[in-house]
C-alpha positions as CSV (number, residue, x, y, z in Angstrom):
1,X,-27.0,0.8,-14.5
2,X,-26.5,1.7,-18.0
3,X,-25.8,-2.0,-18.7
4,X,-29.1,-2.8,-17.6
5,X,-31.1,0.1,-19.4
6,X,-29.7,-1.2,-22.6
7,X,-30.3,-5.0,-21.8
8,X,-33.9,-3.6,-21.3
9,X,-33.8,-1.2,-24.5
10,X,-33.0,-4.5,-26.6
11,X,-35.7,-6.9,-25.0
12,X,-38.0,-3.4,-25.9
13,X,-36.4,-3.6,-29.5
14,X,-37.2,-7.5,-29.9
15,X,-40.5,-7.2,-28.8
16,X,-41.4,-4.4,-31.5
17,X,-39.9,-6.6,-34.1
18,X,-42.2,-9.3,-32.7
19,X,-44.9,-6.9,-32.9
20,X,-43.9,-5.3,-36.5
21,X,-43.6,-9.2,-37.7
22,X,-47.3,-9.6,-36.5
23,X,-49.3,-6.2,-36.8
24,X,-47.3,-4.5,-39.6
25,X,-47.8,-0.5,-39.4
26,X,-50.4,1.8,-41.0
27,X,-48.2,4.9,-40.6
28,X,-44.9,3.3,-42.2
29,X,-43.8,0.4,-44.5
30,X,-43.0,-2.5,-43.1
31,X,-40.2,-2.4,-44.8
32,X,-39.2,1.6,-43.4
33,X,-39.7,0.3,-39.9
34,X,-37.5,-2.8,-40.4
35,X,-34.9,-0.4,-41.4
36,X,-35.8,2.1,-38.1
37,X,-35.5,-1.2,-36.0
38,X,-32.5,-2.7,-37.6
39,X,-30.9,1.4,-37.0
40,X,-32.0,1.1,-33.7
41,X,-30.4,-2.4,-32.8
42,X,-27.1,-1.1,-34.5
43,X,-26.9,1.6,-32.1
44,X,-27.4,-0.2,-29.3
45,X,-24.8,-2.8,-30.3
46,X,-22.5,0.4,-30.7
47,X,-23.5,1.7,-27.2
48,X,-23.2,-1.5,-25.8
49,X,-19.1,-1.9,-27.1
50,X,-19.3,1.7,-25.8
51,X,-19.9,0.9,-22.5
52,X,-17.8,-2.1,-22.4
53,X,-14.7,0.3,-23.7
54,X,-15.3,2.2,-20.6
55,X,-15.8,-0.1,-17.9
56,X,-12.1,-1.4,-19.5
57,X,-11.1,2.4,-19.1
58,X,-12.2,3.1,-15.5
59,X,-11.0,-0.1,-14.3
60,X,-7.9,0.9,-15.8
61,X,-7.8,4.3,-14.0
62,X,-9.0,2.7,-10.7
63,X,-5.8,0.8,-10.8
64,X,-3.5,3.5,-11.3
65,X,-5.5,5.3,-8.8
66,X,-5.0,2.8,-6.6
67,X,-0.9,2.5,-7.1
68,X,-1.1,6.4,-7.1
69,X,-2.2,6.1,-3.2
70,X,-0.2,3.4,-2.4
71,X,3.4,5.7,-3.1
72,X,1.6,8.5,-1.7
73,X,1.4,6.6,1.6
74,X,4.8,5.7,1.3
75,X,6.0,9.6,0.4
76,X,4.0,11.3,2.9
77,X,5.6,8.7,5.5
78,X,9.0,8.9,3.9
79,X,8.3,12.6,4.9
80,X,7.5,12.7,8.3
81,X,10.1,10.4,8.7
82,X,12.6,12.9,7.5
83,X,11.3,16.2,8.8
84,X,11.3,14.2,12.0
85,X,15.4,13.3,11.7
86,X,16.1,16.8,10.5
87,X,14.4,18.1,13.6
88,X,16.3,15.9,15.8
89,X,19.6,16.8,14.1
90,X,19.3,20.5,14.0
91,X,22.0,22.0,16.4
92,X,21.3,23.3,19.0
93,X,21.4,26.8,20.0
94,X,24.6,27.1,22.3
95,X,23.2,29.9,24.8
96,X,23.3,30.1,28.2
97,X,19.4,29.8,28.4
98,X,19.2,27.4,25.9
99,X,20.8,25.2,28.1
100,X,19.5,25.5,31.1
101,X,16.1,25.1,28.9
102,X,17.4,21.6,28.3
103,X,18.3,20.9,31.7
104,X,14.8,21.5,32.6
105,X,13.4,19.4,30.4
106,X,15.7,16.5,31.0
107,X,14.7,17.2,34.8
């Protein structure tokens, strides 16, 4: 989006350049307006590089967020797949009840 705003600011900049080549100003110099235009197209050339900096930035990020939830999916798996062992290697409670609990269940 801001890409396009300042590809429209610079067609709005050549056209008053245009217009200031043709009409001239009563309020200003020609030559005071040629510097306020030439100002104006520098700092749009700087916002422009701006904006390309930080479309190299967020790619940038975008990738790392993208490896960051890649090894998260593998962690959180990793996880599970431990809690899940430890659970099936606690030992068991050697009680009376506790085994006839299991003899239930295997029932």
């Amino acid at each position: 989006d801001i890409e396009n705003q300042l590809i429209t600011k610079s067609k709005t900049l050549d056209e008053l350049k245009q217009s200031l080549a043709l009409n001239g100003s009563a309020e200003e110099t020609p030559e005071a307006l040629s510097l306020r235009i030439a100002e104006l197209c520098e700092m749009v050339d700087s916002i422009v590089s701006q904006v390309a900096q930080l479309k190299t930035s967020m790619q940038s990020v975008l990738e790392q967020w993208r490896v960051y939830d890649e090894v998260h999916a593998e962690v959180s798996l990793m996880t599970t797949r431990y809690l899940y062992c430890i659970d099936q290697c606690k030992r068991s409670v050697v009680s009376l009840e506790a085994l006839e609990n299991q003899v239930k269940t295997l029932q």
